[in-house]
C-alpha positions in Angstrom: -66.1 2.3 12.5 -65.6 -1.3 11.9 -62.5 -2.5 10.2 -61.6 -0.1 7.4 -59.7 -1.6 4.3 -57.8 0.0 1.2 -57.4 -1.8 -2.0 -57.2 -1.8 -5.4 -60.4 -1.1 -7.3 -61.6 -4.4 -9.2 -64.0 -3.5 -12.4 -66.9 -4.6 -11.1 -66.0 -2.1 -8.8 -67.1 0.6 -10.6 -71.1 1.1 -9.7 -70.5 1.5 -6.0 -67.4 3.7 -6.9 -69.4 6.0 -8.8 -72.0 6.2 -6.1 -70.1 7.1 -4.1 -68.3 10.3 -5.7 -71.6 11.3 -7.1 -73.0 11.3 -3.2 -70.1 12.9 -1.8 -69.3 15.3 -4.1 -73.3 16.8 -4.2 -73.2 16.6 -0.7 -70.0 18.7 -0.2 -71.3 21.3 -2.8 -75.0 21.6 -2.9 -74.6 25.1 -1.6 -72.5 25.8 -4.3 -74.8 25.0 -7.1 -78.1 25.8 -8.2 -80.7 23.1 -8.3 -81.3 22.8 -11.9 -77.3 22.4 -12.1 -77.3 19.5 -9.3 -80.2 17.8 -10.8 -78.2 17.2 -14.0 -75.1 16.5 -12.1 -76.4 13.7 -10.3 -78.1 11.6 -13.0 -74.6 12.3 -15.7 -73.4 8.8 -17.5 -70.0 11.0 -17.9 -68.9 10.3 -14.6 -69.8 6.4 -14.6 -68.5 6.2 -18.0 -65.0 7.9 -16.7 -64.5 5.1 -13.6 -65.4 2.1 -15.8 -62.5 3.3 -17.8 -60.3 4.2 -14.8 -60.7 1.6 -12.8 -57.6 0.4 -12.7 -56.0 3.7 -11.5 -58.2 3.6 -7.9 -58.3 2.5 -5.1 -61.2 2.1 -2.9 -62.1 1.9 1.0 -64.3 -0.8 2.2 -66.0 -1.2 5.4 -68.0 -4.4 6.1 -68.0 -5.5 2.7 -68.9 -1.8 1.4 -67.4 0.8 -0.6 -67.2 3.7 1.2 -64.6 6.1 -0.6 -62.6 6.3 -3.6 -58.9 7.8 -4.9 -58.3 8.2 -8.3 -54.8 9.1 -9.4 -53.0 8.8 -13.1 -49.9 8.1 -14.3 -49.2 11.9 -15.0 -49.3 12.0 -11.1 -52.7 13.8 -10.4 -55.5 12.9 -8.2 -58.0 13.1 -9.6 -60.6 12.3 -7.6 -61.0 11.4 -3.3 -64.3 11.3 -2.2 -65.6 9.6 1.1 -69.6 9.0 2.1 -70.9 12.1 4.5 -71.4 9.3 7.0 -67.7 8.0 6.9 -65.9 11.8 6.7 -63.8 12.3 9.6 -63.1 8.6 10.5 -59.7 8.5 8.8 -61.0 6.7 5.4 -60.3 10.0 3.7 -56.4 10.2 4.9 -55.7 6.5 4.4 -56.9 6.5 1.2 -54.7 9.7 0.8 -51.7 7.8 2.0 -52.3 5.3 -0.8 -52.9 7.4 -3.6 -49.7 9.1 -2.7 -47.7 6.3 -2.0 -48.8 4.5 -5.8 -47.2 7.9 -7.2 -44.0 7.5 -5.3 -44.1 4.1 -6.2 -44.2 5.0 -9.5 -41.4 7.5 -9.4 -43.2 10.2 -9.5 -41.3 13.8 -8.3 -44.7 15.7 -7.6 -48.3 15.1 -7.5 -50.9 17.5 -8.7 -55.1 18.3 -8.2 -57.8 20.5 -8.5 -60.4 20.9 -6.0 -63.3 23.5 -6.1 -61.5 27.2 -4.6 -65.2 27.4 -2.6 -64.4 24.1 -1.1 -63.3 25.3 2.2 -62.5 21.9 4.0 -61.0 20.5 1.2 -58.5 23.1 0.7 -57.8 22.9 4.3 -57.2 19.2 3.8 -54.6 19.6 1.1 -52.5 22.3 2.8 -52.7 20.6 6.1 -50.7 17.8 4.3 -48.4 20.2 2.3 -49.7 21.1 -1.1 -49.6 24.7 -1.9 -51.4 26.7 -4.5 -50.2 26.8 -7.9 -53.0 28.3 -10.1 -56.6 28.7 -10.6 -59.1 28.0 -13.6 -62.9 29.3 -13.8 -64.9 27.0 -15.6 -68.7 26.6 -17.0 -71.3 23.5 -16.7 -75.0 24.2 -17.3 -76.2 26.7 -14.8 -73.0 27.3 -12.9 -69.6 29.2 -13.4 -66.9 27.4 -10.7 -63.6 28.0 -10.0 -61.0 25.4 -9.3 -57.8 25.8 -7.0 -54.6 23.8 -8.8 -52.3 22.9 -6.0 -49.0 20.5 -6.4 -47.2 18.6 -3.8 -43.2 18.0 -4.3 -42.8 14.2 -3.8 -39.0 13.6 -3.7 
């Protein structure tokens, strides 16, 4: 991989951002959900919507000039989102954008960090607990078509 960069997310930032989570996160789970369900996931305004208003809050990864994964924390110390292109996964862009997200929230004084991430989500659960976070909860939840639940996991910081 050519020379990987992490910064801030600028607002004109946000079309390749949400390109980028809506690839990644169909791609991680389009054995999850049905087709109908993944159809209407991938052509959403809510999500473009959310990271035009969050901008400020990410940082992206940028290789050659292009946006290749996103972290999105918030000042209640979740992450909210980290997504990385298919093509990128496994080249460190996911960890060091990791490192950033969680060194804003130390930055920030926060004591813990929190996230959700899909329970059927096999390698990203591994990810979290390879780095510490343990299981705190779950939720089940409904979108059109498809019933999911969500793994709540928490990370002490101090």
């Amino acid at each position: 991989m050519s020379c990987l960069e992490i910064r801030a997310a600028k607002a004109g930032d946000s079309a390749a951002i949400t390109a980028v989570v809506k690839e990644s996160w169909l791609s991680a789970n389009k054995e999850l959900l049905p087709g109908d369900s993944l159809g209407q996931l991938a052509h959403s305004p809510h999500l473009a919507t959310m990271i035009a208003r969050e901008w400020g809050h990410i940082h992206v990864a940028v290789v050659e000039n292009v946006i290749i994964g996103a972290v999105g924390i918030n000042p209640a110390g979740v992450i909210w989102m980290l997504y990385v292109l298919p093509g990128y996964q496994g080249c460190g862009a996911g960890s060091a954008l990791y490192e950033a997200a969680i060194g804003a929230l130390k930055q920030a004084g926060r004591r813990k960090a929190l996230l959700e991430v899909l329970a059927a989500n096999e390698n990203a659960v591994a990810f979290y607990r390879s780095r510490g976070w343990v299981p705190e909860g779950r939720r089940t939840e409904h979108i059109p078509g498809f019933r999911f639940t969500a793994v709540r996991m928490g990370l002490a910081l101090a």
